[in-house]
C-alpha positions in Angstrom: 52.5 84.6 93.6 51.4 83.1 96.8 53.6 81.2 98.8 57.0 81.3 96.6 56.6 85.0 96.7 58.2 84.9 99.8 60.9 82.1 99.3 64.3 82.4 97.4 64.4 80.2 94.7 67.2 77.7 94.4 69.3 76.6 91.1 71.7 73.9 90.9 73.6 74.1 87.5 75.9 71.6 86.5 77.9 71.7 83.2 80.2 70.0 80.7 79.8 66.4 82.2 81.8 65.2 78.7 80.6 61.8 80.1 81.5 58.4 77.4 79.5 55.0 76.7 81.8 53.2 79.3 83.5 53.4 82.1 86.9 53.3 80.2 86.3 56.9 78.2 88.5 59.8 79.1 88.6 63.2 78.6 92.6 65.1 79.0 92.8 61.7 81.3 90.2 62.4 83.3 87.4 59.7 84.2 84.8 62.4 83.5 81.7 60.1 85.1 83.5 59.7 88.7 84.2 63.3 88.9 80.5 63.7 88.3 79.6 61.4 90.0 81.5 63.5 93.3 79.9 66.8 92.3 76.5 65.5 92.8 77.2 64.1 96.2 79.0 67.2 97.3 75.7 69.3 95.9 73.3 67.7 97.2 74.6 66.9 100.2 75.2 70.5 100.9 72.0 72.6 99.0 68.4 72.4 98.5 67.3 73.2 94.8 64.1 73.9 93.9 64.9 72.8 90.3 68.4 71.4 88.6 69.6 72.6 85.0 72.3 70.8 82.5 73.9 73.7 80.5 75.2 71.2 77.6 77.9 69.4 76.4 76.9 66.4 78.4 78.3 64.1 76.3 82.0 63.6 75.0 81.3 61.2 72.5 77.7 61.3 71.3 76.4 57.8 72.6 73.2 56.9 73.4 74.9 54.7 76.2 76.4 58.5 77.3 73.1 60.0 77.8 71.9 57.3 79.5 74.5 57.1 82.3 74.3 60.7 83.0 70.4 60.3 83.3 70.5 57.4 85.6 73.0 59.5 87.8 71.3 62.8 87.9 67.6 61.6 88.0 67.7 59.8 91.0 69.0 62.8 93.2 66.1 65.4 91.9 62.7 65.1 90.2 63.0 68.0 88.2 65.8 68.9 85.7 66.0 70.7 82.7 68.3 70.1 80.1 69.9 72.2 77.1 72.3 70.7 73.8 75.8 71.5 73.7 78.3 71.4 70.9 79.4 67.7 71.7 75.9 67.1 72.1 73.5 64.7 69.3 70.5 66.7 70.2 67.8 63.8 68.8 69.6 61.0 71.1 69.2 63.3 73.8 65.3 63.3 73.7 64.6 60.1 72.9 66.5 58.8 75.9 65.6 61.9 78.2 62.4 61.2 77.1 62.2 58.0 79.0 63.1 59.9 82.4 59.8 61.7 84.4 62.5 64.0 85.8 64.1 65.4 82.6 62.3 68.0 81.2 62.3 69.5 77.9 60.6 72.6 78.3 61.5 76.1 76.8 60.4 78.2 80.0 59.5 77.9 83.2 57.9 80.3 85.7 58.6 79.5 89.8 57.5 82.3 91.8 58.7 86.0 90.4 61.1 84.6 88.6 61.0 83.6 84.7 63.5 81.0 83.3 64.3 80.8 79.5 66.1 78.0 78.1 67.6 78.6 75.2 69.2 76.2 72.3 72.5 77.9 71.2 74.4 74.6 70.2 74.9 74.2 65.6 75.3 70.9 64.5 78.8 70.4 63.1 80.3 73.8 64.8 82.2 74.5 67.8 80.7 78.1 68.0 76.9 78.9 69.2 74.0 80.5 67.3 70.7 81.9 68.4 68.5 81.0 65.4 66.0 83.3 63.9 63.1 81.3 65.6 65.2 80.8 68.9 65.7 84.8 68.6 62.1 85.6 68.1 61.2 83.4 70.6 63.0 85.3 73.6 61.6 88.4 72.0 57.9 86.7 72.9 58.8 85.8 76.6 60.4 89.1 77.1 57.5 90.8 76.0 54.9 88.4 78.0 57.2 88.5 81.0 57.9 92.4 81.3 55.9 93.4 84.4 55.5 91.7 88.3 58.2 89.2 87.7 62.2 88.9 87.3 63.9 86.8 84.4 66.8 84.8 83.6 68.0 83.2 80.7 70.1 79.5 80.5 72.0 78.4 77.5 75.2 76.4 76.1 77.3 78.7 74.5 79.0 81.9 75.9 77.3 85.5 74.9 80.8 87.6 76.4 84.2 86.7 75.8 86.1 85.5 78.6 89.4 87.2 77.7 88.7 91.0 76.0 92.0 90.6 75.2 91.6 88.1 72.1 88.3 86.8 69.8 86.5 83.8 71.2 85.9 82.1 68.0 83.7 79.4 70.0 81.8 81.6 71.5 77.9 82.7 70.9 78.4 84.1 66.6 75.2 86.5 66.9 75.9 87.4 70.7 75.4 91.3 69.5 72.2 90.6 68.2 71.4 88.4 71.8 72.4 91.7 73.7 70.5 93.9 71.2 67.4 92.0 72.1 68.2 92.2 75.4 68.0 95.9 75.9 65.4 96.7 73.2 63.3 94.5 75.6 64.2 95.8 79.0 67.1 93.6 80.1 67.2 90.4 81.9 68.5 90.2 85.5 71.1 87.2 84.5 72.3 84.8 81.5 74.2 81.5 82.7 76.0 79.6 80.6 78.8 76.7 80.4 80.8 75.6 77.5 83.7 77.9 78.7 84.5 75.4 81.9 85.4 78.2 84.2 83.6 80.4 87.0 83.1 84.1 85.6 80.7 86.8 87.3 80.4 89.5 84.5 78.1 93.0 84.6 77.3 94.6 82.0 74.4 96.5 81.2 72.6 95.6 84.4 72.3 91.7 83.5 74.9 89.4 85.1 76.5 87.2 82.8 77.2 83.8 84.9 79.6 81.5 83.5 80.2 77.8 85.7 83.3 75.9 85.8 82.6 71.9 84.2 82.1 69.4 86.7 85.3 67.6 85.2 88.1 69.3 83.7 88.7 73.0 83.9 90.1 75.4 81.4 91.3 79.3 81.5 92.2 81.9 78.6 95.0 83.0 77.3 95.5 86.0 75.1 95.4 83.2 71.6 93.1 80.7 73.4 92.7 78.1 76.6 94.4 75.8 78.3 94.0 73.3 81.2 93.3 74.9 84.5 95.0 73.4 87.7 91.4 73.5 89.6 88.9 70.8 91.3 85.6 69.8 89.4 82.6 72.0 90.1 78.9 73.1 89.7 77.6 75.7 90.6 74.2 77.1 93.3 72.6 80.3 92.4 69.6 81.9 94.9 67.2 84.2 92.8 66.0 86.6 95.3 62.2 87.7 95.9 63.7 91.3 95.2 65.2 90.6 92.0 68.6 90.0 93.7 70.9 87.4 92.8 73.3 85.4 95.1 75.8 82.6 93.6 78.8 80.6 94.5 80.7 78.0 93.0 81.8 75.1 94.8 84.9 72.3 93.7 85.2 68.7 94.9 88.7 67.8 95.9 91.9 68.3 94.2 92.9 68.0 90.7 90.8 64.8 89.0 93.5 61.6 88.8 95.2 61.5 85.3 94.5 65.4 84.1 97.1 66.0 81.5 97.9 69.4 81.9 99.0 70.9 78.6 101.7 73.7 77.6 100.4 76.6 75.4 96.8 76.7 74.0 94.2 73.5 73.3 
């Protein structure tokens, strides 16, 4: 494992951009490309990352222009960054103009040190909610079986696998998230699953894998017993350190006060 065996390896994940074609586009009031713009200078002014990873929903409105703003942003702080769909994502736009950075990668694993990353595709077109499809499924039976000895793993994707309220149904939530988990421990577990989509900060355990949610870097929701609503909180991202031992350390970290113009809405979205 040579030299990484004895380094921790660093993750910068950034989430839920919702970024628009121009400079005008707004999501709940908020300019979603200036507060992402500020969550990349706070990160990388204040971490090291050995790679960076985009958990989806990076566009509001499914522009190519969209994609292409949030390239030109991220690529020029980091020359390696992985990238998944979300549900307000138009997965073909995103390759072809990905496809024209060096420093976006569309892989589906990738091995630093002892530690294996999956990336996962959760997002359905047309639907809200996530689903693992029968070749996505079989797939991460096929790296958890190649990956099961002299190494750690961790899986990335879009949509949520654990409800973030167990007081209510996420309807928006990962559909086949039982048969994710059934995988899981059939196959010996993973040490974490990150995800976005829920735009919050959430450190579950369950099983032995830590389930890692990470609040948007624009606007910030929180359940309620029937649903969300806007969260009075500061843009984020969030930087995980995958230990040499299998450990795993991980903060999140907000950028100023509440974004200019956030409506903040009564009762559920």
């Amino acid at each position: 494992m040579g030299l990484f065996h004895r380094m921790v390896v660093r993750v910068l994940q950034f989430t839920d951009t919702h970024l628009f074609a121009t400079p005008e586009g707004r999501m709940k009031g908020v300019d979603t490309s200036a507060c992402l713009a500020a969550v990349l200078e706070h990160a990388f002014a204040s971490h090291q990352a050995d790679i960076v990873v985009l958990t989806g929903d990076l566009s509001q409105d499914e522009s190519k222009e969209s994609y292409v703003n949030l390239a030109d942003m991220v690529s020029r702080y980091h020359p390696e960054i992985h990238w998944l769909p979300g549900n307000h994502d138009h997965k073909p736009l995103m390759k072809e103009v990905f496809g024209a950075y060096p420093a976006f990668r569309l892989e589906l694993s990738r091995q630093i040190g002892p530690w294996r990353f999956l990336f996962l595709d959760s997002a359905v077109e047309g639907r809200v909610e996530g689903e693992l499809s029968a070749a996505e499924l079989e797939r991460t039976r096929a790296w958890l079986l190649e990956n099961r000895s002299d190494c750690y793993r961790a899986i990335f994707l879009h949509h949520n696998p654990v409800t973030m309220d167990s007081r209510r149904e996420d309807r928006m939530m990962l559909r086949n998230a039982e048969a994710f988990e059934t995988l899981l421990a059939e196959e010996g577990g993973v040490e974490a699953v990150i995800f976005g989509h829920v735009h919050q900060d959430c450190v579950q355990g369950r099983g032995g894998t830590l389930f890692i949610a990470s609040p948007s870097t624009g606007v910030q929701f929180r359940p309620t017993a029937t649903g969300l609503t806007i969260d009075r909180k500061a843009p984020g991202y969030r930087y995980i350190e995958f230990g040499t031992d299998g450990a795993i350390k991980t903060e999140t970290f907000r950028v100023g006060s509440l974004p200019e113009g956030l409506r903040l809405l009564e009762g559920d979205l």
